[in-house]
C-alpha positions in Angstrom: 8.7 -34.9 -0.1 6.4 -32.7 1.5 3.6 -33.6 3.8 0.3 -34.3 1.8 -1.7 -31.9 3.1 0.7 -28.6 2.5 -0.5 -25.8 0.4 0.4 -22.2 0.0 -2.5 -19.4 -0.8 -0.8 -16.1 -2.6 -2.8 -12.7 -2.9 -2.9 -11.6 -6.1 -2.8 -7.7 -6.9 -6.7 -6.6 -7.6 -5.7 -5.3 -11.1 -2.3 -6.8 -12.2 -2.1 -10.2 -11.1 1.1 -9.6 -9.2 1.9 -11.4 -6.2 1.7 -9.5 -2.9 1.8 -12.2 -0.1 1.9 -15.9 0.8 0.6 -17.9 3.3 2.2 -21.6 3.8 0.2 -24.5 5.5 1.8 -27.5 5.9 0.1 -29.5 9.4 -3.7 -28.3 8.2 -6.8 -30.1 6.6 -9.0 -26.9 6.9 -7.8 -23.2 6.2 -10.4 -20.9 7.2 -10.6 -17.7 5.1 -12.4 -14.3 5.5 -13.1 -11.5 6.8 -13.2 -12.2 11.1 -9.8 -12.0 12.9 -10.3 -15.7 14.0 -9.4 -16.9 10.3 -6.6 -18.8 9.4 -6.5 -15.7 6.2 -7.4 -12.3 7.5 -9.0 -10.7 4.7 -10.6 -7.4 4.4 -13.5 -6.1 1.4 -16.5 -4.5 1.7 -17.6 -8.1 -0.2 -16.1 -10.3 1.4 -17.4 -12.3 4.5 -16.7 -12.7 8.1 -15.9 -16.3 7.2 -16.4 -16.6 3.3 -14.0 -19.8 2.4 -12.6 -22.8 4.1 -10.2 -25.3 2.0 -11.1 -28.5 3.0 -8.4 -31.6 2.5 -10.2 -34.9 2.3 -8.9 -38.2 0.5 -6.0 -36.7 -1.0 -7.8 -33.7 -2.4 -7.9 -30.2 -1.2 -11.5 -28.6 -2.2 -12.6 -24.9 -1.9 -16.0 -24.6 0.2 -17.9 -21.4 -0.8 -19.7 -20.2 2.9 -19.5 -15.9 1.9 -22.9 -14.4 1.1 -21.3 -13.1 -1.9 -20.3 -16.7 -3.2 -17.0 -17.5 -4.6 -15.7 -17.6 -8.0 -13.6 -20.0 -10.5 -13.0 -18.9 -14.2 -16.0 -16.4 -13.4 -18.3 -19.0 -12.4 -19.9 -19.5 -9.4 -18.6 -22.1 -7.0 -20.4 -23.8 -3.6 -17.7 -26.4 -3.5 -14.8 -27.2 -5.9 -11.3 -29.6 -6.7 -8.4 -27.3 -6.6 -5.1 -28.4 -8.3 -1.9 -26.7 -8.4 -2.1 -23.4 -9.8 -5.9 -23.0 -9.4 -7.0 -19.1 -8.6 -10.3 -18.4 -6.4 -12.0 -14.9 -5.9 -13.6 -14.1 -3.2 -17.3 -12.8 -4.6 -17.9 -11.6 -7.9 -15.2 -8.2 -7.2 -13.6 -9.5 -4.2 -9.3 -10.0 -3.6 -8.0 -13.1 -5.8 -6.1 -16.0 -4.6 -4.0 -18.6 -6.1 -3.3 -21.8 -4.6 0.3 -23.6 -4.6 0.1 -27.3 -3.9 2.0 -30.9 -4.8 1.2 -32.2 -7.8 0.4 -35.3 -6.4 -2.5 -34.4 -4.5 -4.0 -31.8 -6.9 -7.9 -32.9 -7.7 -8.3 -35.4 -10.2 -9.6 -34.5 -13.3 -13.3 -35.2 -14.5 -14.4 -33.6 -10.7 -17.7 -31.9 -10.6 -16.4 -28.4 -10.4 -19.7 -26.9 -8.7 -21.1 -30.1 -6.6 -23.9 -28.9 -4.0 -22.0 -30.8 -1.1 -22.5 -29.5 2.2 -20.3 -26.8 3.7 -18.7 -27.3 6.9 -18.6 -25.5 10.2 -17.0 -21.9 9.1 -15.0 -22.0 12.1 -11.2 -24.3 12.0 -10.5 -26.9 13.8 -7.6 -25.6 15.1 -7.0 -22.3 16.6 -5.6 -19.8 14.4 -3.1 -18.4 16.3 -1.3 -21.8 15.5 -1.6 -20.8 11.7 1.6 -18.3 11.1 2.5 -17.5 7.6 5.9 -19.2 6.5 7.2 -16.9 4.4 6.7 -14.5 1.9 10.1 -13.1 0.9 9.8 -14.6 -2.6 6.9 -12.3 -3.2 8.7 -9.0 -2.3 7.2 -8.8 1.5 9.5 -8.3 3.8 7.6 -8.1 6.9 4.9 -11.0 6.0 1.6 -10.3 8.2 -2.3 -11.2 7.6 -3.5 -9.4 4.9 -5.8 -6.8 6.8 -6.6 -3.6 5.1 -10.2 -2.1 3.5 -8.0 -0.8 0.2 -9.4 -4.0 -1.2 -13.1 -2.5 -0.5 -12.2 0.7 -2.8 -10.1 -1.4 -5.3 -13.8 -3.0 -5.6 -15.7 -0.9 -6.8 -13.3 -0.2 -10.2 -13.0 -4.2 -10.1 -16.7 -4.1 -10.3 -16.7 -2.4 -13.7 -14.6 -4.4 -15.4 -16.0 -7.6 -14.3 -19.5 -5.9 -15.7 -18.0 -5.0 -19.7 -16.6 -2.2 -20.9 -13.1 -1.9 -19.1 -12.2 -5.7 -19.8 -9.7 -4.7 -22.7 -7.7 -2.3 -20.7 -6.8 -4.2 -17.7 -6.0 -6.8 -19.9 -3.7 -4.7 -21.6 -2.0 -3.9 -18.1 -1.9 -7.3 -17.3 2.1 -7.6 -16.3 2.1 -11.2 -14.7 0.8 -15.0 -15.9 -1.9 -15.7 -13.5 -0.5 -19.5 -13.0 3.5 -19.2 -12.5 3.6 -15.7 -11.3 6.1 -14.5 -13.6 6.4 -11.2 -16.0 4.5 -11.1 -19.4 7.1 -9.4 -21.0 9.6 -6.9 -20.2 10.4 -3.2 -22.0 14.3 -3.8 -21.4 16.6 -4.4 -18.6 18.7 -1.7 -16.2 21.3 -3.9 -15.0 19.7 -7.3 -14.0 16.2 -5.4 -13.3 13.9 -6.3 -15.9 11.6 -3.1 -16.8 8.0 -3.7 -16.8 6.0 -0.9 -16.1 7.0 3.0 -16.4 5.4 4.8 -13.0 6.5 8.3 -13.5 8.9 10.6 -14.8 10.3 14.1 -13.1 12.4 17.1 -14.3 15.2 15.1 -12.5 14.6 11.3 -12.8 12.2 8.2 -13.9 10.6 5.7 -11.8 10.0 2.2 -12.9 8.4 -0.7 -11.8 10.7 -3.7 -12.3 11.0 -7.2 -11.6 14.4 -9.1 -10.3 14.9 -13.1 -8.5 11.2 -13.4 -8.1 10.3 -10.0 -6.6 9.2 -6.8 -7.9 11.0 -3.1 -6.6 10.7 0.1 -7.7 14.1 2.0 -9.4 14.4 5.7 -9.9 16.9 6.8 -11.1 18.7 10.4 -12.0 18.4 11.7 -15.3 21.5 11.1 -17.4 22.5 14.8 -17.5 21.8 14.9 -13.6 23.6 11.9 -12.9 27.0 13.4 -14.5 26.6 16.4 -12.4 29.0 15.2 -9.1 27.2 17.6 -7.1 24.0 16.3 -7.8 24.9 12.5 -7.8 26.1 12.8 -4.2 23.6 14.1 -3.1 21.0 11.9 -4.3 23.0 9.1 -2.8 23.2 10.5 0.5 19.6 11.1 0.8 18.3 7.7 0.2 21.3 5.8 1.7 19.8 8.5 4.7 16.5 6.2 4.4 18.0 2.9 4.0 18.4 2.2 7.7 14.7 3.2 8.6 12.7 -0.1 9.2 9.9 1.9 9.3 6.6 0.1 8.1 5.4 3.7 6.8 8.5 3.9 5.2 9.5 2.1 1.7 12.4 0.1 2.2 15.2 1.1 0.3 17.0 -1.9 -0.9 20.3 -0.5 -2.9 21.6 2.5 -3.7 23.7 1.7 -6.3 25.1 3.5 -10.2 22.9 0.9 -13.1 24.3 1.8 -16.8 25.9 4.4 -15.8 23.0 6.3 -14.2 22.5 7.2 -10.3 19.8 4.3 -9.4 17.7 3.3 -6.3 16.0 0.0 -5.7 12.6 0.5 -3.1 10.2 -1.7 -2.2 7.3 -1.6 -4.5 4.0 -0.7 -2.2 0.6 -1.5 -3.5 -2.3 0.4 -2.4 -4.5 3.6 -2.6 -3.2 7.1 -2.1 -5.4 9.3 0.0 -6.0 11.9 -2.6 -7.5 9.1 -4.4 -10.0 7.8 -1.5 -11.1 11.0 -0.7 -11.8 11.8 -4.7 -13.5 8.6 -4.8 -15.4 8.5 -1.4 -15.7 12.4 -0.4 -14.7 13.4 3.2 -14.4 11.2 5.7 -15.3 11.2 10.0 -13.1 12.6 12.5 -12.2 9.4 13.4 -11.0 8.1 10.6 -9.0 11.4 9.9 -7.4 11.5 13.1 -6.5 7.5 12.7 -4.6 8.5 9.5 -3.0 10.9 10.7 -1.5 9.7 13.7 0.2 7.1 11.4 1.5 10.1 9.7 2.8 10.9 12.4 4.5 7.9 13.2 6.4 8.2 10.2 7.1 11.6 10.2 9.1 10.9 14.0 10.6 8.2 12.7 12.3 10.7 9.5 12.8 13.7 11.9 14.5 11.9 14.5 16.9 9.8 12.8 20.4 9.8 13.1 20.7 12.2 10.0 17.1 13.9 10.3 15.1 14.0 7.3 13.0 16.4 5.7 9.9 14.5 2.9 9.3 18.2 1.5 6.5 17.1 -0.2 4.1 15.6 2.2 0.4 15.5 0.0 -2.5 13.0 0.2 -1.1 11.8 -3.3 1.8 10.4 -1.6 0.6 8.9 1.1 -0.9 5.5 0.7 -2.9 2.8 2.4 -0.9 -0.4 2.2 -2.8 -2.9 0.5 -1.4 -5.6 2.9 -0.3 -3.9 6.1 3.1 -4.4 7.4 3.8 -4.1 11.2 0.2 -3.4 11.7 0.9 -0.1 10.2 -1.7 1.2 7.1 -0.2 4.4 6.0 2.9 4.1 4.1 4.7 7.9 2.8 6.2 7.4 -1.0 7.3 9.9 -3.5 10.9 11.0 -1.7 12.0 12.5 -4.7 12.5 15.8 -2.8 13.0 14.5 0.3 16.5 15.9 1.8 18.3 15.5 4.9 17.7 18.6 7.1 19.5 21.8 6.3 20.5 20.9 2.9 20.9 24.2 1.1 20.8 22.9 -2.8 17.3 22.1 -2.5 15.0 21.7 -5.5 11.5 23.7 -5.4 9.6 22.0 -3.0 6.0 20.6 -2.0 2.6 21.3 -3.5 0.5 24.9 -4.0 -1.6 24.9 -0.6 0.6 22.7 1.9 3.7 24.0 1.8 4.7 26.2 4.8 6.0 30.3 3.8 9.6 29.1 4.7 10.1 26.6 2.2 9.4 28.8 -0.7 13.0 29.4 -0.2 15.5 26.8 1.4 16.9 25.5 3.3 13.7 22.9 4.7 13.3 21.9 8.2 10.7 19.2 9.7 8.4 22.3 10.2 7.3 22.4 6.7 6.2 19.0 6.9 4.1 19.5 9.9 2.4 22.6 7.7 1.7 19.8 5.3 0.3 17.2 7.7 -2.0 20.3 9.2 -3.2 21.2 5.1 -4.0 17.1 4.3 -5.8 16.7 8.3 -7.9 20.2 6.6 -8.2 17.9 3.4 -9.1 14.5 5.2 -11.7 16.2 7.3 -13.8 18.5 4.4 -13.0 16.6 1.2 -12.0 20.2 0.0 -8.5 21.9 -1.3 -6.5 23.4 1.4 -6.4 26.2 -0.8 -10.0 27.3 -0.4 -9.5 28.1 3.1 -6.2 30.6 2.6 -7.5 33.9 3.2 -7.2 37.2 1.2 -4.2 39.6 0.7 -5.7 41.9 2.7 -6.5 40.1 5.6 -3.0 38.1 5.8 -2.4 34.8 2.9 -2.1 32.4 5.8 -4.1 29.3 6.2 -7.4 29.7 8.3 -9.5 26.4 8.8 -11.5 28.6 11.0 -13.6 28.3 7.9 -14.2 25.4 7.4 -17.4 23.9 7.9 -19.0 20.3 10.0 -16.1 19.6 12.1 -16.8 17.7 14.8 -14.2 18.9 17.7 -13.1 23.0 18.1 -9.9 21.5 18.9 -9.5 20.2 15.9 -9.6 23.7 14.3 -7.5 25.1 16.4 -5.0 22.2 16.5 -4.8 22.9 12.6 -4.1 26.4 13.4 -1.0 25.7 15.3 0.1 23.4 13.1 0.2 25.9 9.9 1.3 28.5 11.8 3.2 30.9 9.7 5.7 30.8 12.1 7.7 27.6 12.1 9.0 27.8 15.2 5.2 27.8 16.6 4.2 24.7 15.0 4.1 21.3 17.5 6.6 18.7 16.7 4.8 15.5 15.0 5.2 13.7 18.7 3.3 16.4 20.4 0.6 16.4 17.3 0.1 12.5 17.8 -0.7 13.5 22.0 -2.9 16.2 20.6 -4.8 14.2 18.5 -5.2 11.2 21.3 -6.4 13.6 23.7 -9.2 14.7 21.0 -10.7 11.2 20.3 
């Protein structure tokens, strides 16, 4: 039996109610919550509190206890202090990150409990020190790597969370609702590849279809070849070898592959589903950002981008763009940036290559293959241009007559020289002129 005071806190995703992460307590009778790095929960929104929540276990009964300027919220109402039973969901202000609370029956508040009673909060601060509080597990939600939740995509998530909470966009989300709130398990599914159940189309590609899908608990990602692709041998092996090429990178900017496999007869690959916000979609949504925060970014980038050039069969992304690279939600390793979309990606040198990368950060040389890790440092100097002015790379190529090569000369507000010229070299026309993403990352230290 377990011990009375044990309870587990999952993060719910923002819009779909799909687990992300757990937390497990089982030798606690307060779990501090918020936003400060001395919680037991290390949570980060623009609304939510240095210390917002505690959980409080007293005569049996483990109570939420509201301390966030923003208040806390049950079935949409306001909270200061509250029963929770097994299955109970909490948000953290009015467009804050949802959690849902696992505990024994047996000590789950009794019913008839005043859910709002203006008790008293405690101290914010635990008992305990946190650094006693390590997560259990959260395998069973999909994370392999479980850390504290610790990432401001939450903040941005807010603002569209904001909206619905307000009217008009209540029916939509509901409609994309893919998981019941209380046992964490799908609504429904389209059909089934294999023992994946289908819940959610992502995309679709002249040469495959991604899915979300859900299988023993967790959710993945599949793509998967086209049928007419998939019966082309040349084409098959070679979308097997790239992405069992990725399978041994435990890189936390990196989506895990977890199988390369052949599902109803098509060419399939199971990855790690990865929640978060792509930085096309900040910038859209939040307009250029500081040279610090750009430079941060980037040196995850390139992080990731040593970890695919220098592995034991080097690869090549090919399509490197702010839409593919994402913030992590819930960051894994301590890393943020995570690089998705390796639909063209292709182990170095590989001559059948499919057109590659997007008008405006694609190197001269991959126009034509075969693609080297060059092209992908063009690409990383285009989205730094990007990051910085909130503009399209391609307003800063310059005429036919004066030579089509990228010139962030031109661009305006930047902080450092050195940035501009650091862009320079790394869209150099040349290839063989641009730095390696190891000597970008030394750059950019040097800068800040």
């Amino acid at each position: 039996m377990p011990p009375a005071d044990v309870i587990t806190l999952t993060l719910l995703h923002p819009l779909q109610s799909t687990p992300i992460q757990s937390w497990t307590f089982d030798q606690e009778t307060q779990v501090s919550i918020g936003r400060s790095t001395d919680n037991h929960v290390v949570l980060y929104s623009a609304v939510v509190s240095r210390h917002h929540v505690e959980l409080c276990y007293e005569n049996s009964v483990w109570e939420v206890v509201s301390l966030g300027a923003n208040g806390t919220y049950m079935d949409n109402h306001r909270v200061t202090r509250s029963p929770l039973k097994d299955g109970s969901v909490f948000r953290l202000a009015r467009s804050g990150p949802n959690l849902q609370v696992s505990i024994p029956a047996l000590f789950s508040a009794p019913l008839g409990r005043n859910s709002s009673s203006p008790l008293p909060p405690p101290s914010a601060k635990s008992s305990s020190p946190p650094s006693a509080k390590v997560p259990l597990s959260s395998q069973s939600l999909g994370v392999s790597h479980p850390q504290s939740a610790s990432s401001d995509a939450f903040a941005l998530a807010s603002e569209r969370i904001s909206k619905i909470l307000e009217g008009d966009e209540m029916a939509v989300v509901s409609g994309e609702l893919l998981f019941d709130t209380q046992t964490g398990q799908p609504l429904k599914a389209i059909h089934s590849v294999g023992a994946y159940q289908i819940l959610k189309p992502l995309g679709y590609g002249p040469m495959g279809m991604t899915h979300l899908v859900w299988h023993k608990g967790q959710t993945f990602v599949i793509k998967q070849l086209h049928e007419k692709w998939g019966r082309n041998p040349q084409v098959a092996a070679a979308f097997q070898t790239q992405f069992r090429s990725l399978q041994p990178l435990q890189h936390p900017g990196i989506p895990q592959v977890i199988d390369v496999l052949e599902l109803d007869g098509q060419q399939t690959v199971v990855m790690e589903m990865v929640y978060g916000q792509s930085l096309a979609e900040l910038i859209a949504s939040k307009g250029r950002i500081s040279q610090a925060e750009a430079i941060a970014l980037t040196l995850e980038v390139c992080d990731v981008l040593n970890a695919l050039h220098n592995a034991p069969s080097p690869i090549v992304h090919g399509d490197l763009h702010p839409r593919h690279l994402l913030r992590r939600q819930v960051l894994r390793s301590g890393q943020e940036i995570v690089l998705i979309d390796f639909g063209l990606s292709r182990w170095q040198g590989w001559e059948a290559g499919l057109p590659c990368a997007s008008k405006g950060y694609v190197g001269p040389e991959l126009l034509q293959p075969p693609p080297t890790a060059a092209g992908d440092v063009y690409a990383l100097g285009a989205t730094l241009a990007f990051l910085l002015t909130g503009q399209d790379p391609k307003n800063f190529y310059g005429t036919p007559e004066n030579g089509e090569r990228f010139r962030p000369e031109a661009m305006q507000g930047l902080e450092a020289t050195a940035v501009v010229r650091l862009i320079q070299d790394m869209t150099n026309p040349n290839p063989a002129f641009r730095p390696s993403a190891s000597a970008i990352a030394q750059m950019l230290r040097q800068i800040i």
